[in-house]
Structure formats: structure tokens, C-alpha cells
N, CA, C and O atoms as a CHARMM CRD file, in Angstrom:
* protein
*
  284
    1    1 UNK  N      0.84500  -1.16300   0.00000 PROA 1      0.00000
    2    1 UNK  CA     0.00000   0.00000   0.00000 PROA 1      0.00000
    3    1 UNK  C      0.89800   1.23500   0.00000 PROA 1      0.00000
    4    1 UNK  O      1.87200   1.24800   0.75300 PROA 1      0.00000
    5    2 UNK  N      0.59100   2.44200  -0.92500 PROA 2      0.00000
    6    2 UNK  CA     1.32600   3.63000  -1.10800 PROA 2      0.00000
    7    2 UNK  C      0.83600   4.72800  -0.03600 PROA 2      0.00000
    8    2 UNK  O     -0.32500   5.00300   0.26600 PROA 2      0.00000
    9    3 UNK  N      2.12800   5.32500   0.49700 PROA 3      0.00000
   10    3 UNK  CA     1.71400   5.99400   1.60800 PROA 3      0.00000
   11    3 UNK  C      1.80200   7.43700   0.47800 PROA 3      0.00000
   12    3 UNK  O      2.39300   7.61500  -0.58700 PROA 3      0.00000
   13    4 UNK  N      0.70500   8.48700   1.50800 PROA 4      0.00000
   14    4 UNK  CA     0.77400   9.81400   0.72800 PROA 4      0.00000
   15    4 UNK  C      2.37100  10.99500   1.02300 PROA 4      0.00000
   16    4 UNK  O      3.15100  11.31800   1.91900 PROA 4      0.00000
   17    5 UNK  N      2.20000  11.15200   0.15400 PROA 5      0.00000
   18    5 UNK  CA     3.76600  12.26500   0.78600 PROA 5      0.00000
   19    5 UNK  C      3.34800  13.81000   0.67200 PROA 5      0.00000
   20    5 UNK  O      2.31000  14.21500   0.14800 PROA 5      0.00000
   21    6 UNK  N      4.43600  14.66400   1.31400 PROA 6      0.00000
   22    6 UNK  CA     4.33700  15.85800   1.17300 PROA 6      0.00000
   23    6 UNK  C      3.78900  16.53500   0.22400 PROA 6      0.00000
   24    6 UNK  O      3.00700  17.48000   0.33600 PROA 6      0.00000
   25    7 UNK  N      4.39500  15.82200  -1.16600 PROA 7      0.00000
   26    7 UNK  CA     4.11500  16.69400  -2.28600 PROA 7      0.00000
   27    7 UNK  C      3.33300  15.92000  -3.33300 PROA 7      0.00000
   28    7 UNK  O      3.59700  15.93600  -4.53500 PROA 7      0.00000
   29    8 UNK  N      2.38900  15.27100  -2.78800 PROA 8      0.00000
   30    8 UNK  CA     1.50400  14.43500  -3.36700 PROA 8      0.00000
   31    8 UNK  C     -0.07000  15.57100  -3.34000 PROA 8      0.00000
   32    8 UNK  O     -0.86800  15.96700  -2.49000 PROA 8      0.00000
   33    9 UNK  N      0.14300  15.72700  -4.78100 PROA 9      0.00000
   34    9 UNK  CA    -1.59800  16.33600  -4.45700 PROA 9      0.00000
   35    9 UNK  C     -2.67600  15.76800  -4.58200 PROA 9      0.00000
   36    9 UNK  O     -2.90000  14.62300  -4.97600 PROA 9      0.00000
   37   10 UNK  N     -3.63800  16.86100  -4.11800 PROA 10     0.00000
   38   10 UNK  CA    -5.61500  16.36500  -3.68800 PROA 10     0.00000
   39   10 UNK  C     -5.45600  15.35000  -4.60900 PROA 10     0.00000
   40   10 UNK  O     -5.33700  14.22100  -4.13100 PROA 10     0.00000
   41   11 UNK  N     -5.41700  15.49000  -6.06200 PROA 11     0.00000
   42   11 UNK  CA    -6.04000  14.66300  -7.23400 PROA 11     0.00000
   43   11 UNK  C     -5.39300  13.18800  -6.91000 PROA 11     0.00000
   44   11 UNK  O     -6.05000  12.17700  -6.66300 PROA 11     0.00000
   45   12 UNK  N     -4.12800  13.27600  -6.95900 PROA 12     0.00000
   46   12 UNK  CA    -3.48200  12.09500  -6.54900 PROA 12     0.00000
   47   12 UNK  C     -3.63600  10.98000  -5.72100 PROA 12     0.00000
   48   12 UNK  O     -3.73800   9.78200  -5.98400 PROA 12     0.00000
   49   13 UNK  N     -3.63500  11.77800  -4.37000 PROA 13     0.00000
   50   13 UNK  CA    -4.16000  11.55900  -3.38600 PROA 13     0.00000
   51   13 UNK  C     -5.63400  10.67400  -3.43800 PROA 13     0.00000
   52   13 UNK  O     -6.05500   9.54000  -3.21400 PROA 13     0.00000
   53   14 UNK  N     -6.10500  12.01500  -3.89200 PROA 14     0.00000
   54   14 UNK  CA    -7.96500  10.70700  -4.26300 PROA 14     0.00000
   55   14 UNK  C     -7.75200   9.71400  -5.53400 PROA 14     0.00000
   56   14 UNK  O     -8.48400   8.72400  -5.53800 PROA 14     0.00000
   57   15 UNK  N     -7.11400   9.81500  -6.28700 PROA 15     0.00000
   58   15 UNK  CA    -6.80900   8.54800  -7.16400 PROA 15     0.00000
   59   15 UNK  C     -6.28700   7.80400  -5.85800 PROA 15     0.00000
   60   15 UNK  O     -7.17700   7.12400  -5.34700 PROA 15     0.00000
   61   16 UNK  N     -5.38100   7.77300  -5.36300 PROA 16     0.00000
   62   16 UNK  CA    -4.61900   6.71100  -5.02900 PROA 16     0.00000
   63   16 UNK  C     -5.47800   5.57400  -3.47100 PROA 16     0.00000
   64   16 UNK  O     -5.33200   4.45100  -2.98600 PROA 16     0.00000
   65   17 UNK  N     -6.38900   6.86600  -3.24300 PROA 17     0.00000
   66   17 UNK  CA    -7.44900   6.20600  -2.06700 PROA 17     0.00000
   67   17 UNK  C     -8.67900   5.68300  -2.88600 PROA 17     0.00000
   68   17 UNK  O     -9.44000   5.15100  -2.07800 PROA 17     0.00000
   69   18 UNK  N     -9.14500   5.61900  -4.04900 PROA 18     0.00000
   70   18 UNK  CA    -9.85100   4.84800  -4.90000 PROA 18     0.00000
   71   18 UNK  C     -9.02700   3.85200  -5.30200 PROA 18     0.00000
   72   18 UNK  O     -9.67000   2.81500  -5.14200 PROA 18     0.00000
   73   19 UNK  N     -7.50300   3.49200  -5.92100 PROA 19     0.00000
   74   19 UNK  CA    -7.19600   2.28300  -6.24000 PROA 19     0.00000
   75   19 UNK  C     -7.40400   1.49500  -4.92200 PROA 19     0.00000
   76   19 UNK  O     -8.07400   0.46600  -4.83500 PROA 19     0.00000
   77   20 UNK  N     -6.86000   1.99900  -4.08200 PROA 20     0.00000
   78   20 UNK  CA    -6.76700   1.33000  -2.64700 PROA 20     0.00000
   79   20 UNK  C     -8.54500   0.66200  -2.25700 PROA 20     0.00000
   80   20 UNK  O     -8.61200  -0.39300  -1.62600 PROA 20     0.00000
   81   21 UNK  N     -9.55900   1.21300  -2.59200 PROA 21     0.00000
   82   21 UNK  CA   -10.66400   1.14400  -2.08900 PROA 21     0.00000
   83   21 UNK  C    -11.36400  -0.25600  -3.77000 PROA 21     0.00000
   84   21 UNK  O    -12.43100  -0.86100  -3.88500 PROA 21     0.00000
   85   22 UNK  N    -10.52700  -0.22500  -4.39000 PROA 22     0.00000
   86   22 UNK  CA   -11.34600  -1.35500  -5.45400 PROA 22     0.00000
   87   22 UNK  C    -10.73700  -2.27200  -5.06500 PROA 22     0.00000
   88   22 UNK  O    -11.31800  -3.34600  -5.22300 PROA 22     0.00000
   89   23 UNK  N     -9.06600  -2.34900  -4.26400 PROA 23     0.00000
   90   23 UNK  CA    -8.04900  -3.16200  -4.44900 PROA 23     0.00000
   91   23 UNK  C     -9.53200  -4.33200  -3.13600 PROA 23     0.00000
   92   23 UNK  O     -9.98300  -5.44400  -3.41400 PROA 23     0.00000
   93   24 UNK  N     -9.73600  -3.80200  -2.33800 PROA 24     0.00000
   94   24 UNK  CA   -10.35000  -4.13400  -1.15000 PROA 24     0.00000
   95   24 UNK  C    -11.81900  -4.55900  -1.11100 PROA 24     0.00000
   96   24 UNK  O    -12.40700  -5.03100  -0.13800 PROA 24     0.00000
   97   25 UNK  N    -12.40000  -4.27500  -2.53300 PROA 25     0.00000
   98   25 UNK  CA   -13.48200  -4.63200  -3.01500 PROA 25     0.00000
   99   25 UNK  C    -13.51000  -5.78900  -3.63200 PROA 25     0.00000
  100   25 UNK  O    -14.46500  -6.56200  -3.56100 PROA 25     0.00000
  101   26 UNK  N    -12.36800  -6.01800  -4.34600 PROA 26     0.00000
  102   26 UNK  CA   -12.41400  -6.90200  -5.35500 PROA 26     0.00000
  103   26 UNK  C    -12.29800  -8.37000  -4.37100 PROA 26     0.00000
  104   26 UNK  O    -12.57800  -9.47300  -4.83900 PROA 26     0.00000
  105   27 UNK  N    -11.84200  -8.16500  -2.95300 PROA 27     0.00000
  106   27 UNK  CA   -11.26300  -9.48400  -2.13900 PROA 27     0.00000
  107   27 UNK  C    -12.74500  -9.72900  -1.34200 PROA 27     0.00000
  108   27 UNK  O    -12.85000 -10.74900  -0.66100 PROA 27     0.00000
  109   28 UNK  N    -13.94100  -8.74000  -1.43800 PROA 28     0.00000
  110   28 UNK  CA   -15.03000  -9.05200  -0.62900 PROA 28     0.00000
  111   28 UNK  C    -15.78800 -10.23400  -1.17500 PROA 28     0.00000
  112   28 UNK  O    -15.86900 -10.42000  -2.39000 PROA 28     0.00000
  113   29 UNK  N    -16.31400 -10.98900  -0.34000 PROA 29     0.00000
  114   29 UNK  CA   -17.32600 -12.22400  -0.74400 PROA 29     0.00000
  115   29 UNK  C    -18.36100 -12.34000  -0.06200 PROA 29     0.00000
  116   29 UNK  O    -18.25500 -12.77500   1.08400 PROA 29     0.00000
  117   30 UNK  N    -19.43400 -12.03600  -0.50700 PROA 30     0.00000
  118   30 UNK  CA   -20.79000 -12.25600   0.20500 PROA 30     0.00000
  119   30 UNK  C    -20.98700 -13.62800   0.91100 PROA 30     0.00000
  120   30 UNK  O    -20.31900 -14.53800   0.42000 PROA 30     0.00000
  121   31 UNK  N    -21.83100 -13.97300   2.04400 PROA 31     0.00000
  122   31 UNK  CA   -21.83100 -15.35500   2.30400 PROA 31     0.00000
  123   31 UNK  C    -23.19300 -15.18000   2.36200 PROA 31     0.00000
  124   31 UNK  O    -23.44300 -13.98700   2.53500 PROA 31     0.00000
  125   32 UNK  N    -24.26400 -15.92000   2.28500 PROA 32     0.00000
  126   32 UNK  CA   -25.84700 -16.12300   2.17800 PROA 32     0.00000
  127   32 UNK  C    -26.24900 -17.68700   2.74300 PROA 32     0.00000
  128   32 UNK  O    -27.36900 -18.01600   3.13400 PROA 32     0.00000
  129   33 UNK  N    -25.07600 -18.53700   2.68500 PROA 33     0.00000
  130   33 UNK  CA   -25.68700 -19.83300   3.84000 PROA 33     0.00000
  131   33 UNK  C    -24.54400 -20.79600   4.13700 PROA 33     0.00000
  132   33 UNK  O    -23.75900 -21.00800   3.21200 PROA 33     0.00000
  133   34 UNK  N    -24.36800 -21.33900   5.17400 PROA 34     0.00000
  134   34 UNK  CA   -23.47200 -22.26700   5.58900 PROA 34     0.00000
  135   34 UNK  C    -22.63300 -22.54400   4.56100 PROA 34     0.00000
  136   34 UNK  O    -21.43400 -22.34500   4.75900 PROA 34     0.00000
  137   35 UNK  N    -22.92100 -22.88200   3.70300 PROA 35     0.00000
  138   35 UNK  CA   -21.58600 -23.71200   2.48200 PROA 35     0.00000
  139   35 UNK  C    -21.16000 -22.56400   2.12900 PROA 35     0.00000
  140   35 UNK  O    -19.94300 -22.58500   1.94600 PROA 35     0.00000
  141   36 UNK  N    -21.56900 -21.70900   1.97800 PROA 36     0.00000
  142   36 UNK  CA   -20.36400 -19.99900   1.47700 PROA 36     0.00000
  143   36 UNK  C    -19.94600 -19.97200   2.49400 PROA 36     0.00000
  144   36 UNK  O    -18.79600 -19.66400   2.18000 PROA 36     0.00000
  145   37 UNK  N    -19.91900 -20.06700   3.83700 PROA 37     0.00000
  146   37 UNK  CA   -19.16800 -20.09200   5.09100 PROA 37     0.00000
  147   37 UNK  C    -17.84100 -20.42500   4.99000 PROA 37     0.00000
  148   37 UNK  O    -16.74800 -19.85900   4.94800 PROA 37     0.00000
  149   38 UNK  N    -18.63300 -22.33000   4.94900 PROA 38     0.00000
  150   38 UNK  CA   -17.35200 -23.07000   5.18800 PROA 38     0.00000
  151   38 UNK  C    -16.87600 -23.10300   4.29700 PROA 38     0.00000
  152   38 UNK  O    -15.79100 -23.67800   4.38800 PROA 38     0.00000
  153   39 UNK  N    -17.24800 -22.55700   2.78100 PROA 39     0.00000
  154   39 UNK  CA   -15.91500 -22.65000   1.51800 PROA 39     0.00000
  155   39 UNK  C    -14.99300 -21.44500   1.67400 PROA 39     0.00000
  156   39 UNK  O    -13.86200 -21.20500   1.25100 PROA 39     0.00000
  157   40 UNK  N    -15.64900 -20.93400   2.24200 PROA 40     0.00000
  158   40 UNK  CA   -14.50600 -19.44800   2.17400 PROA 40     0.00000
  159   40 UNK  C    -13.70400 -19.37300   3.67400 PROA 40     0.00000
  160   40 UNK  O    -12.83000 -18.51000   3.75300 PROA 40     0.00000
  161   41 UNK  N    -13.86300 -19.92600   4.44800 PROA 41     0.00000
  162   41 UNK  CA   -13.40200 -20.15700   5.97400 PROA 41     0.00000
  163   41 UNK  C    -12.03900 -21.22700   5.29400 PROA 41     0.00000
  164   41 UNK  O    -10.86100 -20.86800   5.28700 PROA 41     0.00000
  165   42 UNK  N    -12.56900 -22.65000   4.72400 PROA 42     0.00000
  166   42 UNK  CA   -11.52800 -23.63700   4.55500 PROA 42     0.00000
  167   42 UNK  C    -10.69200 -23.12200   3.19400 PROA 42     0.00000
  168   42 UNK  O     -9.82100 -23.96700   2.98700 PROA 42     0.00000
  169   43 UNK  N    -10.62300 -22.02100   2.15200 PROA 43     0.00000
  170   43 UNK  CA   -10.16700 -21.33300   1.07600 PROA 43     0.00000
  171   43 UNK  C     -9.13200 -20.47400   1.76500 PROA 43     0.00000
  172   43 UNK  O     -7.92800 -20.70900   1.65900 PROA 43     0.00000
  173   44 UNK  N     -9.60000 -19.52600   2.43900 PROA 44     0.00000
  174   44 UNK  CA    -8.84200 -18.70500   3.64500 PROA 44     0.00000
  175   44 UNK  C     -7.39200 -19.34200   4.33600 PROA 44     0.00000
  176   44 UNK  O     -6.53100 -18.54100   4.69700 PROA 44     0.00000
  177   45 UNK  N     -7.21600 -20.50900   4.46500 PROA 45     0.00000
  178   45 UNK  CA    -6.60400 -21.56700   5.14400 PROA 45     0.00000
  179   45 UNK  C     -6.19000 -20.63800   6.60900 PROA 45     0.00000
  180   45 UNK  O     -7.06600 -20.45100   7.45300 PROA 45     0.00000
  181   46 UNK  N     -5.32900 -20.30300   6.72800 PROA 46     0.00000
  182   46 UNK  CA    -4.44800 -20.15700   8.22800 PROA 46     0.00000
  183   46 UNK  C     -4.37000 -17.97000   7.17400 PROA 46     0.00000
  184   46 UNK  O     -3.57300 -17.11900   7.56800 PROA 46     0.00000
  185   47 UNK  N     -5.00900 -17.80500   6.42000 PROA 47     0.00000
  186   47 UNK  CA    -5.37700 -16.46200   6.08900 PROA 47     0.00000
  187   47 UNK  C     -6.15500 -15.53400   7.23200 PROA 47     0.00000
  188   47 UNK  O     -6.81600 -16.11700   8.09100 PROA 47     0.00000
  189   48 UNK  N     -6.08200 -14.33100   7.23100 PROA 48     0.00000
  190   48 UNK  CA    -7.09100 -13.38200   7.83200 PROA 48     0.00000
  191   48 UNK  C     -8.43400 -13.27400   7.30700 PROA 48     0.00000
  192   48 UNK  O     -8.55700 -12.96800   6.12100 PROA 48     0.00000
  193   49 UNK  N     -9.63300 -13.51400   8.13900 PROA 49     0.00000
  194   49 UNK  CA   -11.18400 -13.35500   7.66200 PROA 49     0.00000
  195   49 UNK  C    -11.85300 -12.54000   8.17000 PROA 49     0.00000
  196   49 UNK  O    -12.35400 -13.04600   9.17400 PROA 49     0.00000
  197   50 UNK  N    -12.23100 -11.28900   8.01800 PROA 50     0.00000
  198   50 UNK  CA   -12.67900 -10.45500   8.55400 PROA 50     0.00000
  199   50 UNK  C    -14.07600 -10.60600   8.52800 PROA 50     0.00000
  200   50 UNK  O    -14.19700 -11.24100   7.48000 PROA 50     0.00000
  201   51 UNK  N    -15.49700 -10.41900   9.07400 PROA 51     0.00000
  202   51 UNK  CA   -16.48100 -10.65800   9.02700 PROA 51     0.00000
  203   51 UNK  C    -17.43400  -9.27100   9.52500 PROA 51     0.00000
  204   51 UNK  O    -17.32300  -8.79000  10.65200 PROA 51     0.00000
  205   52 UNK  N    -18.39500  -8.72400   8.45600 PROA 52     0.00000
  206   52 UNK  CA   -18.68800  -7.93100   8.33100 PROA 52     0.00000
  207   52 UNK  C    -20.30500  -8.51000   8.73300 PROA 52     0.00000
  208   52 UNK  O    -20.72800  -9.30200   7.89100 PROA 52     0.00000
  209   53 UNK  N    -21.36200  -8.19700  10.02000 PROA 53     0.00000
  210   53 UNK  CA   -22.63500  -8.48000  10.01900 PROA 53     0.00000
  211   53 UNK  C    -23.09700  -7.61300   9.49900 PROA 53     0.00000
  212   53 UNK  O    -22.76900  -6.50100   9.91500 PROA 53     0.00000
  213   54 UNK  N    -23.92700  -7.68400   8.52200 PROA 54     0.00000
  214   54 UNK  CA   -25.71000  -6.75800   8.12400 PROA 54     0.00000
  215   54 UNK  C    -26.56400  -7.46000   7.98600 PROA 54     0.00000
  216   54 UNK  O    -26.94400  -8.04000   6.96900 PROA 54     0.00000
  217   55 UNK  N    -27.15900  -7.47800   9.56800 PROA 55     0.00000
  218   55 UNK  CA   -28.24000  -8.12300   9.29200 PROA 55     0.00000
  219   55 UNK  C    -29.50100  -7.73200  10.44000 PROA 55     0.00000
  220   55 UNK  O    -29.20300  -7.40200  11.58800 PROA 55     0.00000
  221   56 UNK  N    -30.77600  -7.80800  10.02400 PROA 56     0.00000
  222   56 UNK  CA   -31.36200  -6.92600  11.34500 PROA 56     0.00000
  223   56 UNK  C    -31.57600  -8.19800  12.50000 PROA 56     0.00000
  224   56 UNK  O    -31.54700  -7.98900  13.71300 PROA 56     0.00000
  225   57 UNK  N    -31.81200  -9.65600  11.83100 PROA 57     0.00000
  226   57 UNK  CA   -31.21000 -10.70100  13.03100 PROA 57     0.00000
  227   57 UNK  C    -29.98600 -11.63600  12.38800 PROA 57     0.00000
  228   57 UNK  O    -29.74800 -12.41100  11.46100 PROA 57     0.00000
  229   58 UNK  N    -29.13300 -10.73600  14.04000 PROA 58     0.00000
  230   58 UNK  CA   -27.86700 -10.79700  14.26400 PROA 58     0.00000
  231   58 UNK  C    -27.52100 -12.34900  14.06800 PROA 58     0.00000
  232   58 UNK  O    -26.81200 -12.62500  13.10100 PROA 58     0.00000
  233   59 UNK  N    -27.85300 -13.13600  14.69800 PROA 59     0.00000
  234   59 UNK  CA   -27.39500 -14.95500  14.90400 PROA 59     0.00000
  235   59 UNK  C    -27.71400 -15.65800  13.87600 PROA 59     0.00000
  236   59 UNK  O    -28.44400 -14.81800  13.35000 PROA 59     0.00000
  237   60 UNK  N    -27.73700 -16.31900  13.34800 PROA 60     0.00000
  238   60 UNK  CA   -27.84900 -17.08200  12.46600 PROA 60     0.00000
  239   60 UNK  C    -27.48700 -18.93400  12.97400 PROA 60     0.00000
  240   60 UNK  O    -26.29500 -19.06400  13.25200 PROA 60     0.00000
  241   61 UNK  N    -28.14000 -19.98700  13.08600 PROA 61     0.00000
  242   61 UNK  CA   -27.39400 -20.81600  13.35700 PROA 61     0.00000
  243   61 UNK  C    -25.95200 -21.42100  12.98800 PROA 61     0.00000
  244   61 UNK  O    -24.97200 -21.79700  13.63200 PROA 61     0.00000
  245   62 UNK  N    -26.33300 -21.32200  11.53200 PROA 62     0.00000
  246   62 UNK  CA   -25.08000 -21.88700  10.82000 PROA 62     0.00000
  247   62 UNK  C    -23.98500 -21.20400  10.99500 PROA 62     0.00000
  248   62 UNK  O    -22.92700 -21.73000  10.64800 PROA 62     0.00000
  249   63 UNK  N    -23.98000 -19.80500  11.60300 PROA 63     0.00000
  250   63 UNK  CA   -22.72800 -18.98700  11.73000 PROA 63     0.00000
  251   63 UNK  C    -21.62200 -19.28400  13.31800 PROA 63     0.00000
  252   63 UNK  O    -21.95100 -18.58800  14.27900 PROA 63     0.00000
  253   64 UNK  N    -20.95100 -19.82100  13.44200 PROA 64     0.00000
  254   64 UNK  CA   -20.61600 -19.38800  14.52500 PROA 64     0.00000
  255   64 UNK  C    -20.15500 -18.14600  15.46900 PROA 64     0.00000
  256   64 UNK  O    -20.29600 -17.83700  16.65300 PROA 64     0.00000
  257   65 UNK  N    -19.43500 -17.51500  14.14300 PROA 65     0.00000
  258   65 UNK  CA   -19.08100 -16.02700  14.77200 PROA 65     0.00000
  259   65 UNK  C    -20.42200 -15.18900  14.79800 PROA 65     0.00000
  260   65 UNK  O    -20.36700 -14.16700  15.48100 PROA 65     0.00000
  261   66 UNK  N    -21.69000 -15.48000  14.12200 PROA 66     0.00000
  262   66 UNK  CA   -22.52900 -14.35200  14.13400 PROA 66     0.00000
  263   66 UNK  C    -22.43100 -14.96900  15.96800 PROA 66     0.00000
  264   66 UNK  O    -21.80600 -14.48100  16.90900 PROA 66     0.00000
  265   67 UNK  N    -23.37500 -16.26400  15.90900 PROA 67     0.00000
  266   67 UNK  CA   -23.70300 -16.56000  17.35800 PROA 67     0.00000
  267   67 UNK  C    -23.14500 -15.53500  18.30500 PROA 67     0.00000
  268   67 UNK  O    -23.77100 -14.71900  18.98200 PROA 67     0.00000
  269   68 UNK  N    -21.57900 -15.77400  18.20900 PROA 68     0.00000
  270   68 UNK  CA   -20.37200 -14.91800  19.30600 PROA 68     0.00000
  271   68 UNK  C    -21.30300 -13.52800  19.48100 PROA 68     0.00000
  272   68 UNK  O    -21.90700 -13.10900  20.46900 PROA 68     0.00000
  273   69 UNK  N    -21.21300 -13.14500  18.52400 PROA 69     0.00000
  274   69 UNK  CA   -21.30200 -11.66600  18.40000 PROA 69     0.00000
  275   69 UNK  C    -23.11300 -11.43200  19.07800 PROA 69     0.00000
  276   69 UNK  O    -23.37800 -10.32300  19.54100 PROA 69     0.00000
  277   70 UNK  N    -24.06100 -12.37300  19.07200 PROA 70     0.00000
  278   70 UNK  CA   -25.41600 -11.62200  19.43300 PROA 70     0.00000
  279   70 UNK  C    -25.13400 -10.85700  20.71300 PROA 70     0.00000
  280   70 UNK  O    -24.34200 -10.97200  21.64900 PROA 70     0.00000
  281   71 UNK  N    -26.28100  -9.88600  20.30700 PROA 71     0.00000
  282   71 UNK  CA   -26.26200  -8.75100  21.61800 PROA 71     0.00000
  283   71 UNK  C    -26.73700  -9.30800  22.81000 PROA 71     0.00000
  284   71 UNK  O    -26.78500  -8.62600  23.83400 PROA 71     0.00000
């Protein structure tokens, strides 16, 4: 990732925080039921998985981390 410098301008700058923002899009994967879970959990291997909830109910069975997370 490119850090901004002194003499880096606005325009640049917002180009370079849009490549950064597709680079981070392009790695997102929706999950919608258990088997998108566990294919992308066991794909991931010993990788970082970040897990993003939207949902207005939080738990889900098949999830374990939603479970963690209910209020």
C-alpha cells in the first residue's frame, strides 16, 4: 500500500485512495448460507477473515461467529 507524501496532491491523493478502495473490493465475498461459510473459511486456510454483520437478526445458526457476536 502507497503511503501519501508531502508533495503528493488532492487529485493524486484521491486517485490513489480509490485504487486502494477497489483493491479491497475486489477481495469481498458475500456469504448467504453455511456452504459460502465453510468454503470461504476452509479457502482462507491459516489467512485473515474479517467478518462484516448486516443483518437486522444478528445470529444465524449456521454462523458461529454471528452466534459470538449476538447482543
Amino acid at each position: 500500500m502507497t503511503r501519501a507524501t508531502a508533495q503528493e496532491a488532492p487529485e493524486d491523493a484521491l486517485q490513489r485512495r480509490v485504487r486502494e478502495s477497489q483493491r479491497v473490493d475486489e477481495r469481498v465475498k458475500f456469504i448467504y448460507n453455511s456452504e459460502d461459510w465453510h468454503r470461504e473459511l476452509a479457502g482462507a486456510g491459516s489467512g485473515l477473515v474479517v467478518l462484516e454483520v448486516r443483518l437486522h437478526q444478528l445470529a444465524q445458526p449456521w454462523c458461529p461467529s454471528c452466534v459470538l457476536l449476538r447482543p
